[in-house]
C-alpha positions as CSV (number, residue, x, y, z in Angstrom):
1,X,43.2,93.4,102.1
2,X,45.0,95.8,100.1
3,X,48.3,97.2,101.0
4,X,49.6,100.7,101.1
5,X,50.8,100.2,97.5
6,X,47.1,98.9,96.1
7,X,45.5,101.8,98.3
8,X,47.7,104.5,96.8
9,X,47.5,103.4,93.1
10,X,43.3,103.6,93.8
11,X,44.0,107.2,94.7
12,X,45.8,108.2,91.7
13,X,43.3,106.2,89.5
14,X,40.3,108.1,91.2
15,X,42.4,111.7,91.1
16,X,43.0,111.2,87.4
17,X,39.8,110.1,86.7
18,X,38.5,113.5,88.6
19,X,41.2,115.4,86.5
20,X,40.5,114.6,82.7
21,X,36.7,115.0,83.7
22,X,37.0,118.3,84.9
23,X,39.0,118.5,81.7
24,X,36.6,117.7,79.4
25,X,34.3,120.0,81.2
26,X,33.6,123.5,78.9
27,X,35.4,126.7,80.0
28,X,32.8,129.6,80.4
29,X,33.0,132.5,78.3
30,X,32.6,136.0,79.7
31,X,30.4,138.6,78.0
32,X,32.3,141.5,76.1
33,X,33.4,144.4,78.4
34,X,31.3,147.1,77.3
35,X,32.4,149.8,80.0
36,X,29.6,149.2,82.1
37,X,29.0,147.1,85.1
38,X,27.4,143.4,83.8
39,X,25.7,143.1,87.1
40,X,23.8,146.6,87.7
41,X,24.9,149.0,84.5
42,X,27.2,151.7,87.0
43,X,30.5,153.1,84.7
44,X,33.4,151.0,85.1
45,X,35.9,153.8,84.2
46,X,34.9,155.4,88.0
47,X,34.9,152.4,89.4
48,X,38.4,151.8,87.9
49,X,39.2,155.3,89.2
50,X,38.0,154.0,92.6
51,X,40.5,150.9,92.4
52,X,37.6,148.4,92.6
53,X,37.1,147.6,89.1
54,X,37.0,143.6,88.2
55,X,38.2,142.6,85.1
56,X,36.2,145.6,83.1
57,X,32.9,143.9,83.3
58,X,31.7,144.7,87.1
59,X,32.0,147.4,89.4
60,X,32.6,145.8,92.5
61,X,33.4,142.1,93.4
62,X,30.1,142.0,95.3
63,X,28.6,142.6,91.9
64,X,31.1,140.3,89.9
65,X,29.5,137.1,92.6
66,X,26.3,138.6,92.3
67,X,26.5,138.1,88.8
68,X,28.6,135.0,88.9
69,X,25.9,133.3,91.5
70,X,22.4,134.2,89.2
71,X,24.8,132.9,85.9
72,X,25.3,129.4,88.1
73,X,21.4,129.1,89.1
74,X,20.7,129.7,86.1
75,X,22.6,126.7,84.5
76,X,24.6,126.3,81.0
């Protein structure tokens, strides 16, 4: 039976383990800005003006998960 000791040097083993894979794991690159929306073409400059701008690639945040969520089904 393992002791407290045992039990909490497993859980730093598995945590580690969790943290270099995720690591290792290759950061996603965002398209250019190209001062329109990446998700349905509308002018980021008004929606700038508008204060809903996201990073200058989408108009809106429901747009930025729109385009976030097809980008995931889609895959690497």
């Amino acid at each position: 039976m393992a002791d407290l000791y045992d039990q909490a040097t497993e859980r730093e083993e598995h945590d580690r383990e969790l943290a270099i894979a995720a690591a290792r794991r290759p950061v996603p690159t965002l398209p250019d800005a190209t001062g329109g929306c990446l998700n349905c073409g509308d002018d980021i400059a008004e929606a700038d003006a508008a204060g809903e701008a996201i990073a200058d690639r989408w108009c809106c945040i429901e747009c930025q998960e729109d385009w976030t969520a097809r980008r995931a089904r889609k895959g690497p």
